[in-house]
C-alpha positions as CSV (number, residue, x, y, z in Angstrom):
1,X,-79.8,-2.6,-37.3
2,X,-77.4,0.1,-36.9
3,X,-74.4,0.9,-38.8
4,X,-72.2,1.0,-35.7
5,X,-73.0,-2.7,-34.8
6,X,-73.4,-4.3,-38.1
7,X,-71.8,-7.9,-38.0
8,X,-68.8,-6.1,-40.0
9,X,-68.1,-3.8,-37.7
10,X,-68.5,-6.6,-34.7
11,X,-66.0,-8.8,-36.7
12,X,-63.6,-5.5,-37.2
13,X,-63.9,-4.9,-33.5
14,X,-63.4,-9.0,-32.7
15,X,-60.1,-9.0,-35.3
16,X,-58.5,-5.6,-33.6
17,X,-58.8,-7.5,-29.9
18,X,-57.8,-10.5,-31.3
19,X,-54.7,-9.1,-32.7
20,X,-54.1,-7.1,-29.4
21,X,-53.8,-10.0,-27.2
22,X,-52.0,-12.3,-29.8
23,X,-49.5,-9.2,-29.4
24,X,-49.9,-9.7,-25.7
25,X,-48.9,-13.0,-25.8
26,X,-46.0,-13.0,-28.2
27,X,-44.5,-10.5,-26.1
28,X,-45.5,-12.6,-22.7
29,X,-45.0,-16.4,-24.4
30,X,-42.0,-16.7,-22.7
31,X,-44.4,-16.7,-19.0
32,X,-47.0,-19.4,-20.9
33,X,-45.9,-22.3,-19.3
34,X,-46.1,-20.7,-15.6
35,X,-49.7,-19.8,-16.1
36,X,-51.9,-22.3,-14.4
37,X,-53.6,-24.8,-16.4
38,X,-57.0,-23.6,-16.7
39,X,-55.7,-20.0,-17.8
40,X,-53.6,-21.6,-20.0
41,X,-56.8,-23.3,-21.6
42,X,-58.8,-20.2,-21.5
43,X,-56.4,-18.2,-23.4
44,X,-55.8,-21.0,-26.1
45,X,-59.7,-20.9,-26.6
46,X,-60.5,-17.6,-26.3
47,X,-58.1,-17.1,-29.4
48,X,-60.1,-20.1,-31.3
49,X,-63.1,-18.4,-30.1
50,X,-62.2,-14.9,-31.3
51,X,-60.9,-15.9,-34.7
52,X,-64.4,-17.9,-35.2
53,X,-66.5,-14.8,-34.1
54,X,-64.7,-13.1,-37.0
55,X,-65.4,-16.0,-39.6
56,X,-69.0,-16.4,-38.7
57,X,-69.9,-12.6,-38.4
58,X,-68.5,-12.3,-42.2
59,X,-69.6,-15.2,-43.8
60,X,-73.0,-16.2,-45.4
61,X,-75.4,-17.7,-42.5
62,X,-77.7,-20.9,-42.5
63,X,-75.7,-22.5,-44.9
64,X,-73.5,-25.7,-43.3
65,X,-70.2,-24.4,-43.1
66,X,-71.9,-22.0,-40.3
67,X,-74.1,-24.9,-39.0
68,X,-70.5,-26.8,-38.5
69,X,-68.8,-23.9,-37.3
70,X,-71.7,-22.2,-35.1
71,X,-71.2,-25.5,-33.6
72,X,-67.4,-25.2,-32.7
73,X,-67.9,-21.9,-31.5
74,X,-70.7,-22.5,-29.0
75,X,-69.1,-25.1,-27.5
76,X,-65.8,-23.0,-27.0
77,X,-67.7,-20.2,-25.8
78,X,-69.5,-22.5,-23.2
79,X,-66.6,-24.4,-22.2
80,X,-64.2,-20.7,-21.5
81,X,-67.5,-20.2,-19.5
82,X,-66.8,-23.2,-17.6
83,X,-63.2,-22.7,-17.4
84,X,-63.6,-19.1,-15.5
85,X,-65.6,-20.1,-12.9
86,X,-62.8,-21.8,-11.5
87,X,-61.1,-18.5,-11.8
88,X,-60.0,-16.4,-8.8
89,X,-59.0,-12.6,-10.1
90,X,-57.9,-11.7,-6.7
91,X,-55.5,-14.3,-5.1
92,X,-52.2,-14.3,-6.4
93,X,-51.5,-17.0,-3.6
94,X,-53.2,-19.4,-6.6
95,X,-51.8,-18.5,-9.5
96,X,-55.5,-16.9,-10.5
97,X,-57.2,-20.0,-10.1
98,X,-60.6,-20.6,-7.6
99,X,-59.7,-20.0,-4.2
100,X,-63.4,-20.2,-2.9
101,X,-64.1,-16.6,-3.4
102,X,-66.6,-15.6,-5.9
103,X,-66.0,-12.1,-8.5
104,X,-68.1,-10.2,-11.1
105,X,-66.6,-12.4,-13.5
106,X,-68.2,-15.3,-12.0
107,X,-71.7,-13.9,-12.7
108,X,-70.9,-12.9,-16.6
109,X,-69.6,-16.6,-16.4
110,X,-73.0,-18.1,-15.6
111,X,-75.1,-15.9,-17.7
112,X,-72.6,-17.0,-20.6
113,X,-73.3,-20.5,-19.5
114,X,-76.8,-19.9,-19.6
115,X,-76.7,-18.0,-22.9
116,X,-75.1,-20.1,-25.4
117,X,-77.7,-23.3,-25.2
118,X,-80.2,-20.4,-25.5
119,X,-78.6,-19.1,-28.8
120,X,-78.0,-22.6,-30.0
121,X,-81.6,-23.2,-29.4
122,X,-83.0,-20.1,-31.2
123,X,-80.9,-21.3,-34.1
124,X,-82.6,-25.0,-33.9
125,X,-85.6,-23.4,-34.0
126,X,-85.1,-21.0,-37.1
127,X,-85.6,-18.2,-34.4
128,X,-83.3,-15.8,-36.9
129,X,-83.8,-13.1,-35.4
130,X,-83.7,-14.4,-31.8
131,X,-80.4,-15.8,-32.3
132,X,-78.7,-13.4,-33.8
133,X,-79.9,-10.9,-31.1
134,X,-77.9,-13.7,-28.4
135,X,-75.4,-14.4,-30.8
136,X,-74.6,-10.4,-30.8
137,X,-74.8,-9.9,-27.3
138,X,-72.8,-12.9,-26.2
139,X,-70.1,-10.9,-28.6
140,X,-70.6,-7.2,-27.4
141,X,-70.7,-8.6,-23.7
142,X,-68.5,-11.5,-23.2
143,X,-66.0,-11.0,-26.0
144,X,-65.2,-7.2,-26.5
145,X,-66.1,-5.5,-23.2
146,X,-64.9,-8.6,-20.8
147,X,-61.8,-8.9,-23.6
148,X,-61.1,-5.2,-23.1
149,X,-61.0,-5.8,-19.0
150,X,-58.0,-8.3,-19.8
151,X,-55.7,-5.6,-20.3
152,X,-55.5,-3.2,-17.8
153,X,-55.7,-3.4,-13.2
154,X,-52.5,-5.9,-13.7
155,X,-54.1,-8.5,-15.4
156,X,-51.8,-10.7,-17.1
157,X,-52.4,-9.9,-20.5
158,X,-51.9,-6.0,-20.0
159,X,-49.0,-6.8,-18.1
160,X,-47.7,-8.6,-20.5
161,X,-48.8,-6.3,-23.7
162,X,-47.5,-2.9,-21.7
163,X,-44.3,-4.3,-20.0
């Protein structure tokens, strides 16, 4: 495994976002309660979901803490999955929120969907190797490059962080 993406450097990575959008949303709490609910949700998680990645990618694996948490996480990261499909990125006549039109996001969305069970059950089968591969390309993918996309193109966390 290389350097560059060893789990400490993924939870290094996960930490600096994480701390960049809890930025963003101390600066932009005050707009919170405007946000529609299923942003609302997705940022609350996504912040539960982050801290996690951090915790899991630094602490010892197979043992039950990770079991119990692994467990918490998948289910947050499949549920934000969920959540964003009834996402709209380009009507601002819904608040962000499914319109009936169908973005990029949408597809990372599904293959996230799809993804998590799979890691789960790599895990359940003591596929080590085969999960970790998911586990780390659920975070490079759908955490860090999709988190990095939250902040700029006017997307409320950049607004918020940059205004």
């Amino acid at each position: 495994m290389s350097t560059v993406l060893s789990n400490r450097n993924l939870a290094i990575a996960t930490a600096a976002l994480l701390a960049v959008v809890l930025l963003a949303m101390a600066r932009g709490g005050s707009h919170f309660p405007a946000l529609p609910l299923m942003v609302q949700l997705h940022l609350i998680s996504m912040v539960g979901t982050m801290a996690l990645t951090v915790v899991m990618l630094t602490r010892p694996k197979g043992t039950p803490d990770h079991r119990t948490w692994g467990r918490l996480w998948a289910g947050l990261m499949w549920g934000n999955a969920l959540f964003t499909l009834f996402f709209n990125a380009g009507s601002s006549r819904s608040g962000g929120v499914f319109a009936g039109d169908i973005s990029p996001v949408h597809a990372l969305s599904l293959f996230v969907a799809v993804m998590v069970p799979v890691a789960v059950l790599k895990a359940r089968r003591h596929d080590r190797a085969g999960h970790e591969r998911t586990i780390r390309g659920l975070v490079i993918g759908s955490l860090l490059i999709a988190g990095l996309f939250t902040l700029p193109f006017g997307r409320t966390l950049g607004r918020w962080l940059f205004s």
